[in-house]
N, CA, C and O atoms as a GROMACS GRO file, in nm:
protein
  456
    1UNK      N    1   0.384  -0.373   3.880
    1UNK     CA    2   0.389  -0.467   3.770
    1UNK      C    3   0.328  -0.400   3.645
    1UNK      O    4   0.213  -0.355   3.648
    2UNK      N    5   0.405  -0.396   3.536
    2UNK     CA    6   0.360  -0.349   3.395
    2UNK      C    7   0.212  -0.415   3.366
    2UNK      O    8   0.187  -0.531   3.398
    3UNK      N    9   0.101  -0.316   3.290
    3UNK     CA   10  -0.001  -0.424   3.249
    3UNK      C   11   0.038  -0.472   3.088
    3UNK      O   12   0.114  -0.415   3.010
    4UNK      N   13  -0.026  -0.570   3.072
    4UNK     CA   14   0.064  -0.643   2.911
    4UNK      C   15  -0.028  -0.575   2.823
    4UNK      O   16  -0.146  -0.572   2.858
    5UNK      N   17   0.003  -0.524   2.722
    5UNK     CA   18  -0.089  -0.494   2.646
    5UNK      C   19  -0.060  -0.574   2.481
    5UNK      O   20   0.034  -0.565   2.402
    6UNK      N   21  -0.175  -0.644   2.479
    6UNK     CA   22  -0.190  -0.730   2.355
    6UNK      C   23  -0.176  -0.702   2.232
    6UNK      O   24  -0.175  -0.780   2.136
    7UNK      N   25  -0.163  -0.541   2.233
    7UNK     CA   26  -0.160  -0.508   2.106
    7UNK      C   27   0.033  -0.499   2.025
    7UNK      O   28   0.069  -0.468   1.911
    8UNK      N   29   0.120  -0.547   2.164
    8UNK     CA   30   0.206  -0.506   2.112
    8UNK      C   31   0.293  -0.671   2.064
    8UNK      O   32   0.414  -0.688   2.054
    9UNK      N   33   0.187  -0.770   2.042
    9UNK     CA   34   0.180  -0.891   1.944
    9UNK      C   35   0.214  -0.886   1.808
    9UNK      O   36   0.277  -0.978   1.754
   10UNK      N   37   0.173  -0.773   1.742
   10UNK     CA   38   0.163  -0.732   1.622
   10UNK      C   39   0.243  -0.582   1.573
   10UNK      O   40   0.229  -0.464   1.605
   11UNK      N   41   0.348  -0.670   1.463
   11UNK     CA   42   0.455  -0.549   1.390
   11UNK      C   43   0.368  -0.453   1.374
   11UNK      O   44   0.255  -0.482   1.334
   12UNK      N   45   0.409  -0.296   1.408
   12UNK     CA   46   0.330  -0.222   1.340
   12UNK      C   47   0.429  -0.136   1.292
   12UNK      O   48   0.526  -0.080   1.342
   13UNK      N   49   0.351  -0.145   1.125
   13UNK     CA   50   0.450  -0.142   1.020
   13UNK      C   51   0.471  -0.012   0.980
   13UNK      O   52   0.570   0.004   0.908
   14UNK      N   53   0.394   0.100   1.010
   14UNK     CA   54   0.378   0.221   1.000
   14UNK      C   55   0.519   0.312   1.089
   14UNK      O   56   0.574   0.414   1.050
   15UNK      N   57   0.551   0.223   1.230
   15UNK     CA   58   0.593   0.256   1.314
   15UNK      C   59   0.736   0.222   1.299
   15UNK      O   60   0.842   0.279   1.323
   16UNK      N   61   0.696   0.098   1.246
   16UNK     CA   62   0.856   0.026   1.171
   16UNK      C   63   0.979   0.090   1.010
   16UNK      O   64   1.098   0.091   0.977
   17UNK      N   65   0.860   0.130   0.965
   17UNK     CA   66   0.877   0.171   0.844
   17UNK      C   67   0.971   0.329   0.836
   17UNK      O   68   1.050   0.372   0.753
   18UNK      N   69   0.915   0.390   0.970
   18UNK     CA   70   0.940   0.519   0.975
   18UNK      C   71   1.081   0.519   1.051
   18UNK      O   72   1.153   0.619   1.039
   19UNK      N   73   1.136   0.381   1.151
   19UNK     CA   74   1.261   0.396   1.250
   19UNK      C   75   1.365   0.355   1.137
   19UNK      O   76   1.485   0.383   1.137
   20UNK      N   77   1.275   0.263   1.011
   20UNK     CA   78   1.404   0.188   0.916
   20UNK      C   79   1.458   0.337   0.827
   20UNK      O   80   1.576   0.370   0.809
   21UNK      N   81   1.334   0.412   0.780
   21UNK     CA   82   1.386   0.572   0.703
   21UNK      C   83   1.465   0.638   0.787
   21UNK      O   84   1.557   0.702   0.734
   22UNK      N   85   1.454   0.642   0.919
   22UNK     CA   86   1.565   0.718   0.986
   22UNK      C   87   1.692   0.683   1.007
   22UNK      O   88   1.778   0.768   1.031
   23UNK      N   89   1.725   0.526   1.000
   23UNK     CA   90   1.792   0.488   1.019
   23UNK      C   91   1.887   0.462   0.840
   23UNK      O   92   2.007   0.439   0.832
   24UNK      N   93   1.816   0.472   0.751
   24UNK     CA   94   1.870   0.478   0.615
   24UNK      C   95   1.932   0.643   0.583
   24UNK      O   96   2.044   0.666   0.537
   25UNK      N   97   1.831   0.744   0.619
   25UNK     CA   98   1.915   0.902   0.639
   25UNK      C   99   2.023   0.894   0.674
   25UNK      O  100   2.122   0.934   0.614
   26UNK      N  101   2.019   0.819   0.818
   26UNK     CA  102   2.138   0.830   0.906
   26UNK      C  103   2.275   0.802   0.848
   26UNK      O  104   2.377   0.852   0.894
   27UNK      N  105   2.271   0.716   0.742
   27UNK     CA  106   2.366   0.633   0.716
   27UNK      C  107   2.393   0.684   0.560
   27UNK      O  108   2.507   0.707   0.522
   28UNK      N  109   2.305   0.697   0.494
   28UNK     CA  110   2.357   0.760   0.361
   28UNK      C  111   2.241   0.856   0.310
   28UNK      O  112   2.221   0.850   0.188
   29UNK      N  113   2.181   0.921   0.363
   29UNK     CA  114   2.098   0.996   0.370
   29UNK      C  115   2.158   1.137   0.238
   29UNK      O  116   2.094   1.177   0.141
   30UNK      N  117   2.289   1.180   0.284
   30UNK     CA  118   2.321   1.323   0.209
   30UNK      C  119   2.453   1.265   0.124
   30UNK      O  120   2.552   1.334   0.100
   31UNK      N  121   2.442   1.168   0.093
   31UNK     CA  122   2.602   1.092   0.024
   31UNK      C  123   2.536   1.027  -0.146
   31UNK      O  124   2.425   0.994  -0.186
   32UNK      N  125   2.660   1.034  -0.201
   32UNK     CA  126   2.621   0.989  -0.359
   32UNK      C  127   2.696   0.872  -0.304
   32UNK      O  128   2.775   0.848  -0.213
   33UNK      N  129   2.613   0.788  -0.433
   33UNK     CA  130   2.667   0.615  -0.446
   33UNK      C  131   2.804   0.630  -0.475
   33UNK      O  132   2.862   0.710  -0.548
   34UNK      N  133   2.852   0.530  -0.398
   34UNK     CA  134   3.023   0.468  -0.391
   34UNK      C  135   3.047   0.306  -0.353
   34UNK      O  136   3.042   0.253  -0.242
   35UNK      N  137   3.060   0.276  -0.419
   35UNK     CA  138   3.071   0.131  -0.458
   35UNK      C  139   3.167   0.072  -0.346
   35UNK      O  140   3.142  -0.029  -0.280
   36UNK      N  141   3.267   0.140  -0.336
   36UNK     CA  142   3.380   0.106  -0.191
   36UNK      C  143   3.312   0.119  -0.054
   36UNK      O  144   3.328   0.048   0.046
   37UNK      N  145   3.232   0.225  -0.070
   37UNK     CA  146   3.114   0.174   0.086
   37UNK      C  147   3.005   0.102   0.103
   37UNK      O  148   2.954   0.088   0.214
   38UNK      N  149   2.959   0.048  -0.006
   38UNK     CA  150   2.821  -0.048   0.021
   38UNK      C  151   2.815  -0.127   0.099
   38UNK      O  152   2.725  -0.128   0.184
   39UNK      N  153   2.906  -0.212   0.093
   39UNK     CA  154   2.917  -0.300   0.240
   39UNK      C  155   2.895  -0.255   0.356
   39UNK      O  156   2.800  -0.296   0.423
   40UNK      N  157   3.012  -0.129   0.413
   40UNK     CA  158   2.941  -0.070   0.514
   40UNK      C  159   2.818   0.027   0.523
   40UNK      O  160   2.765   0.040   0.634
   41UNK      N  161   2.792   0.063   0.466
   41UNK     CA  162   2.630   0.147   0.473
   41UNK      C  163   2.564   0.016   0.489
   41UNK      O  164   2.516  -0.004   0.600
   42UNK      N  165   2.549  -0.095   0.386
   42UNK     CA  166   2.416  -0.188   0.413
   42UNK      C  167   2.483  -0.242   0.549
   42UNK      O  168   2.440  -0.170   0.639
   43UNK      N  169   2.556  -0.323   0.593
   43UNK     CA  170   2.599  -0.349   0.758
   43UNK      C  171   2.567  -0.273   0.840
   43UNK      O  172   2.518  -0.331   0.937
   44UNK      N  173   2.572  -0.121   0.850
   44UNK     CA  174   2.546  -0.006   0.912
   44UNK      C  175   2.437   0.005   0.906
   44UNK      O  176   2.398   0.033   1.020
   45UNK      N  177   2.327  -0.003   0.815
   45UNK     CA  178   2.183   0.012   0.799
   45UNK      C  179   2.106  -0.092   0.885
   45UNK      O  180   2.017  -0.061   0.964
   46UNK      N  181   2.165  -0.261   0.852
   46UNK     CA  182   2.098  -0.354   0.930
   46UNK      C  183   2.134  -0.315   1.100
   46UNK      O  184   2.073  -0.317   1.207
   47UNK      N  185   2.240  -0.287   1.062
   47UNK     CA  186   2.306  -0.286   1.264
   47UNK      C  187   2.199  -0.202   1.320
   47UNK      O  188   2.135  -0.238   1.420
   48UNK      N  189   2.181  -0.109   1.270
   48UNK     CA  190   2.116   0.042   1.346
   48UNK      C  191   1.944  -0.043   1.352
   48UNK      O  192   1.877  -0.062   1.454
   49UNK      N  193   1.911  -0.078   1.218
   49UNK     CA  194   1.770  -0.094   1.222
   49UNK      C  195   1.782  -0.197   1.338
   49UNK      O  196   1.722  -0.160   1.440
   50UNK      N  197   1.862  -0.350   1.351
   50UNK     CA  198   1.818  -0.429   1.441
   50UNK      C  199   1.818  -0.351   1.611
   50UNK      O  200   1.766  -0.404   1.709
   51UNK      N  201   1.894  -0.207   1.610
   51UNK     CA  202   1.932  -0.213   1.723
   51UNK      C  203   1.836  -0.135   1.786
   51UNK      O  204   1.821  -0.130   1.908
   52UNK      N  205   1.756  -0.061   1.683
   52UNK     CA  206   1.635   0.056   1.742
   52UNK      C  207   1.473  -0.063   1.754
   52UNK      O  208   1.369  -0.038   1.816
   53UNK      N  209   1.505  -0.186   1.674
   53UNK     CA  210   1.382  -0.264   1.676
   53UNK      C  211   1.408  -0.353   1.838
   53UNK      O  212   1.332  -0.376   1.932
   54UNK      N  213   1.480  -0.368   1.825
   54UNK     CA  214   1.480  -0.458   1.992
   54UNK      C  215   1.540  -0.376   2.104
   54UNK      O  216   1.578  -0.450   2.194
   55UNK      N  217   1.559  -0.262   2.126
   55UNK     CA  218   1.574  -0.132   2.205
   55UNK      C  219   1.366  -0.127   2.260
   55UNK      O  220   1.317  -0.113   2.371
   56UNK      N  221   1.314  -0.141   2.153
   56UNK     CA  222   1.154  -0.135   2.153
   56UNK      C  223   1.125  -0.229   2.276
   56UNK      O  224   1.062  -0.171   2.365
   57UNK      N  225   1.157  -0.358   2.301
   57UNK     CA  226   1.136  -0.468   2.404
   57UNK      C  227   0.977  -0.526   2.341
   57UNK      O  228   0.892  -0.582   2.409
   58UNK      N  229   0.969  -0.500   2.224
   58UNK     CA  230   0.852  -0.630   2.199
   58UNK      C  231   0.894  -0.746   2.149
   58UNK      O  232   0.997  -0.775   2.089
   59UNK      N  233   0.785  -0.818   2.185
   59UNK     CA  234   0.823  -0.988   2.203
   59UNK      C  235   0.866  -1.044   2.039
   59UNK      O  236   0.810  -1.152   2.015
   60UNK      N  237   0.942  -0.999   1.938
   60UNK     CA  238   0.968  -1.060   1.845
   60UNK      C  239   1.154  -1.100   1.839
   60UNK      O  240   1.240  -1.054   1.914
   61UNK      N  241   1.172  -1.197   1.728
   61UNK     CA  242   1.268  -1.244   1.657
   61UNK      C  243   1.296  -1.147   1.564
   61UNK      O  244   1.185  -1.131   1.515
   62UNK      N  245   1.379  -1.064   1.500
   62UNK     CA  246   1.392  -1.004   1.404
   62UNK      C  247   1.509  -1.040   1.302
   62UNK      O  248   1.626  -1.073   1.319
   63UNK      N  249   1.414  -1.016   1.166
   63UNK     CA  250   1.532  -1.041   1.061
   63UNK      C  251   1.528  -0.925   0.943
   63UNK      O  252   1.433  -0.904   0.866
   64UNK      N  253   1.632  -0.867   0.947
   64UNK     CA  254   1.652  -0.734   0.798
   64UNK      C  255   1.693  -0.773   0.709
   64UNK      O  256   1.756  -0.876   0.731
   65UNK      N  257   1.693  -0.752   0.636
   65UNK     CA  258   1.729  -0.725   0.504
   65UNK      C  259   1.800  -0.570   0.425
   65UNK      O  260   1.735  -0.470   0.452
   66UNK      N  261   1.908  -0.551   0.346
   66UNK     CA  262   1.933  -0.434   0.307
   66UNK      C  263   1.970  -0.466   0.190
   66UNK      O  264   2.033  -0.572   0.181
   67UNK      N  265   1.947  -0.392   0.073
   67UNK     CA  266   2.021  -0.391  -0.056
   67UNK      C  267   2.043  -0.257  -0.101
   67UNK      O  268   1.959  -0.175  -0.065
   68UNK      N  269   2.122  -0.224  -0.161
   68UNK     CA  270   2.181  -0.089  -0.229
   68UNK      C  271   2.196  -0.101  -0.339
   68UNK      O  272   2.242  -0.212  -0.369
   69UNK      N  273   2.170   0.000  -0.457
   69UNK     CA  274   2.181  -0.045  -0.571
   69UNK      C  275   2.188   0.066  -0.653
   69UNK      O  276   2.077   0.098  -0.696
   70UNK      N  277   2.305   0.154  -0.699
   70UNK     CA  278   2.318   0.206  -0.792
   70UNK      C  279   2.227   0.269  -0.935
   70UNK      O  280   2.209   0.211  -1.042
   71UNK      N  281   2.178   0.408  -0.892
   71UNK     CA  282   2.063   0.435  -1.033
   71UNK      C  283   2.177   0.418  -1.143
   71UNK      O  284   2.297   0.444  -1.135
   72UNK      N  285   2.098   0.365  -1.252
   72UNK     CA  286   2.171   0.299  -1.371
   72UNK      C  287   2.066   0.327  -1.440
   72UNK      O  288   2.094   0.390  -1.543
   73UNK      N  289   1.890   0.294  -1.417
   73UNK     CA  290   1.853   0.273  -1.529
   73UNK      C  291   1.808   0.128  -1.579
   73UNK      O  292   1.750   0.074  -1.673
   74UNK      N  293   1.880   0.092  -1.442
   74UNK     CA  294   1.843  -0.114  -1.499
   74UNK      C  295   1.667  -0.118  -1.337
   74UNK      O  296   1.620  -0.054  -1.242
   75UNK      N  297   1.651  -0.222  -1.407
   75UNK     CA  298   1.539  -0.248  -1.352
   75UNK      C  299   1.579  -0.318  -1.201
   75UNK      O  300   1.697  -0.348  -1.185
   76UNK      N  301   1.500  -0.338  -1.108
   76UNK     CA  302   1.503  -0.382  -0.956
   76UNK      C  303   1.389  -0.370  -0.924
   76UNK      O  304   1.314  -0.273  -0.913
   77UNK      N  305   1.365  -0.591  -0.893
   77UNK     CA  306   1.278  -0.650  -0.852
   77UNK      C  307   1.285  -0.722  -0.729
   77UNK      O  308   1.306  -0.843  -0.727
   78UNK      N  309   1.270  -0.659  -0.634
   78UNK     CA  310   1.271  -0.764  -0.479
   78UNK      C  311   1.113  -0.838  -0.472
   78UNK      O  312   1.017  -0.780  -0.523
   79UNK      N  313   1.098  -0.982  -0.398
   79UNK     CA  314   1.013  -1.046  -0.332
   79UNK      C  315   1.056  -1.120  -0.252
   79UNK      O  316   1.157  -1.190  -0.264
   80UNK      N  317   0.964  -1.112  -0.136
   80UNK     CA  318   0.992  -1.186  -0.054
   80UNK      C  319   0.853  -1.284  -0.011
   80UNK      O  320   0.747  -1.244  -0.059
   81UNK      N  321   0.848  -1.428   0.089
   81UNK     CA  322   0.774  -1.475   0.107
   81UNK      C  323   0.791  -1.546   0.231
   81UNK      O  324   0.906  -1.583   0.253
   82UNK      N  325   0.672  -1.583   0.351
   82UNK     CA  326   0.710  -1.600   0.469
   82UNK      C  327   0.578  -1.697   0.447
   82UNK      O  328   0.473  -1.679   0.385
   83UNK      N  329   0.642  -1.830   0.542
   83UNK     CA  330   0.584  -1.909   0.593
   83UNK      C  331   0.519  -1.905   0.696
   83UNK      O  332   0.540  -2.015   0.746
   84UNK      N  333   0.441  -1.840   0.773
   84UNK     CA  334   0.440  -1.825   0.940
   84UNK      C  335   0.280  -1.805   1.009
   84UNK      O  336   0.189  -1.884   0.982
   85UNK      N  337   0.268  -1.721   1.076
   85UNK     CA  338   0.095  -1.733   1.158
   85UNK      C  339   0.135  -1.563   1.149
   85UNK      O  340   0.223  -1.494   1.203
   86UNK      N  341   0.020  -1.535   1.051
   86UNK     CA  342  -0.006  -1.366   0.981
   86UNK      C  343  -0.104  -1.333   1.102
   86UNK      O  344  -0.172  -1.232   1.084
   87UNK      N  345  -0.126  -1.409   1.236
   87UNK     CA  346  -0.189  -1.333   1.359
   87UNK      C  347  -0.088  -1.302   1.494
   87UNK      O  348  -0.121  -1.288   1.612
   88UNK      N  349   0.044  -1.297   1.431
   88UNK     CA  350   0.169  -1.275   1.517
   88UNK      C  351   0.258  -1.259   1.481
   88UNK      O  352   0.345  -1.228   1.563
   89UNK      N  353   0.289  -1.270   1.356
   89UNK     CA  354   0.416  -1.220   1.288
   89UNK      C  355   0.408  -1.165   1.142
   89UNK      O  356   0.333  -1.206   1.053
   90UNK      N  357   0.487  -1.078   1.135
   90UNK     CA  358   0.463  -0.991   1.016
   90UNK      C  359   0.594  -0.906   0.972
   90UNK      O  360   0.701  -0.902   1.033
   91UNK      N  361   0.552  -0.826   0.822
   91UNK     CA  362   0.664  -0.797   0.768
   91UNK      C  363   0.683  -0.665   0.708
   91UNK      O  364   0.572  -0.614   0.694
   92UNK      N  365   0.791  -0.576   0.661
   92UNK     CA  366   0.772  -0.458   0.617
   92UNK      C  367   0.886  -0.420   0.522
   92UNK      O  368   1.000  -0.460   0.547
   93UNK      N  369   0.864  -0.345   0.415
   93UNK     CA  370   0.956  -0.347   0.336
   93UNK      C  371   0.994  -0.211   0.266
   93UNK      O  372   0.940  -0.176   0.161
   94UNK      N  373   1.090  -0.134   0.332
   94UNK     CA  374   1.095   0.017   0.268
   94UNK      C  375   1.188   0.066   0.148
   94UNK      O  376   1.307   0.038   0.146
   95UNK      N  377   1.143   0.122   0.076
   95UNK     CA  378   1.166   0.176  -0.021
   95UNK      C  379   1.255   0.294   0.000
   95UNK      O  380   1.183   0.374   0.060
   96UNK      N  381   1.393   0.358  -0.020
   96UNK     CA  382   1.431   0.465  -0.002
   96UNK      C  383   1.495   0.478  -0.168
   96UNK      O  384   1.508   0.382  -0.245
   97UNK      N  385   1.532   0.635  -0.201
   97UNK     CA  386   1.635   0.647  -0.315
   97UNK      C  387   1.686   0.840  -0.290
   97UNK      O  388   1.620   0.936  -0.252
   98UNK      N  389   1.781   0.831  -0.318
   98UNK     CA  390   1.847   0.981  -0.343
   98UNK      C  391   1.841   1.011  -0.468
   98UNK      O  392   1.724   1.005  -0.506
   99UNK      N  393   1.916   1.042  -0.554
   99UNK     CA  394   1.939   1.090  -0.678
   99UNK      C  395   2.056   0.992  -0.724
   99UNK      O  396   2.069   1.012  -0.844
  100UNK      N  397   2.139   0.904  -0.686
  100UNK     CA  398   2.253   0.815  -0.727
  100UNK      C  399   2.247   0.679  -0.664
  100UNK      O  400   2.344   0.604  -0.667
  101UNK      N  401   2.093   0.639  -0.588
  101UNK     CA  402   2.103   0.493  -0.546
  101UNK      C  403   1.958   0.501  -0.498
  101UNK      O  404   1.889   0.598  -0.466
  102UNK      N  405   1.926   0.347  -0.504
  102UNK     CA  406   1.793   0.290  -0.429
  102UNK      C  407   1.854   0.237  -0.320
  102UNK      O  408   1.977   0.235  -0.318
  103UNK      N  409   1.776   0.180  -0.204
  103UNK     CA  410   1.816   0.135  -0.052
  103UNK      C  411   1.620   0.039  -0.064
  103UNK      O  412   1.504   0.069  -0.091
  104UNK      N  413   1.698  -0.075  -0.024
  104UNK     CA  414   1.567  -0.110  -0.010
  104UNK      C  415   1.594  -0.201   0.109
  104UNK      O  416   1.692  -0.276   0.105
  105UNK      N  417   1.503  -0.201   0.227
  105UNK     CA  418   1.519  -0.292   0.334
  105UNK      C  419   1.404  -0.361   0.420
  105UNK      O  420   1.343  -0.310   0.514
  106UNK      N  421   1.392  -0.476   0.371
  106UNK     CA  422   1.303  -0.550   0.494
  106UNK      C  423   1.281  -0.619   0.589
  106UNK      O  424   1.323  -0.734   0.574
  107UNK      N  425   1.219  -0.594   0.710
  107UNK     CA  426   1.200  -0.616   0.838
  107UNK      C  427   1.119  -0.677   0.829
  107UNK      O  428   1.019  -0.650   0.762
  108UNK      N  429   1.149  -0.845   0.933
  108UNK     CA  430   1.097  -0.983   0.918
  108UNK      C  431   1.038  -0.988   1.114
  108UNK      O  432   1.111  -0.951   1.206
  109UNK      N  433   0.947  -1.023   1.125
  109UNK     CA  434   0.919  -1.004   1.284
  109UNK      C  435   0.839  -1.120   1.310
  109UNK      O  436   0.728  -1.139   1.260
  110UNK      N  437   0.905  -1.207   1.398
  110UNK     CA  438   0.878  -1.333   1.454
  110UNK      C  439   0.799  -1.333   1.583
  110UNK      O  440   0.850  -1.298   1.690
  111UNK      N  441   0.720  -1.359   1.575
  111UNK     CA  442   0.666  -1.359   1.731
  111UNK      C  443   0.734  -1.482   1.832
  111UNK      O  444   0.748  -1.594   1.783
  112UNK      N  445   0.765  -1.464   1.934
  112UNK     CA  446   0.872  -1.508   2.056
  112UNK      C  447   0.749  -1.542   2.166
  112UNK      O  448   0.711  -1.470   2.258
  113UNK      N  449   0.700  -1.672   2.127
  113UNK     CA  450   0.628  -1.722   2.259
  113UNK      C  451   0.634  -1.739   2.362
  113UNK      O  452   0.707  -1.824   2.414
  114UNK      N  453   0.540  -1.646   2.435
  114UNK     CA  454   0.570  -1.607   2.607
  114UNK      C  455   0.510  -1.723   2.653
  114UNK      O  456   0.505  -1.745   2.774
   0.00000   0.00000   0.00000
């Protein structure tokens, strides 16, 4: 029998932060912005991130977020805000850019009462 370890209650965002950058490389990592693929890169970005976060088997709900956005020069302001118990669920929000786009994506983690 596995022993439970309590610590894995809590997103850890360090850990999270680093599977969502691999998973943003993966997908448009060496590519210039193209307006005809955004859809699939951000679909492709959430798919991969949800699929390496619950591959993990900790006890959460997960929700992503992806936006792509063309360097222009115009300004980009994300916030987000969560209602919930900050002693079991938590959130993370990464920052990526190449030279022809920002990628910004955040990971929402629900704790799933055992």
């Amino acid at each position: 029998m596995e022993e439970y370890n309590h610590g894995d209650d809590v997103i850890n965002t360090d850990d999270t932060s680093a599977l969502v950058k691999e998973c943003i490389e993966g997908v448009i990592g060496g590519t210039d912005y193209n307006q005809g693929k955004v859809n699939q890169w951000t679909a492709s970005i959430v798919e991969h991130s949800l699929s390496h976060l619950v591959k993990q088997g900790r006890p959460f709900k997960y929700i992503v977020n992806c936006s792509v956005m063309q360097k222009s020069g115009a300004g980009l302001h994300t916030a987000n805000s969560c209602y919930w118990d900050t002693a079991t669920d938590g959130s993370c929000t990464v920052r990526w850019e190449n030279r022809t786009m920002y990628c910004v994506v955040s990971v929402f983690a629900v704790a799933v009462a055992l």
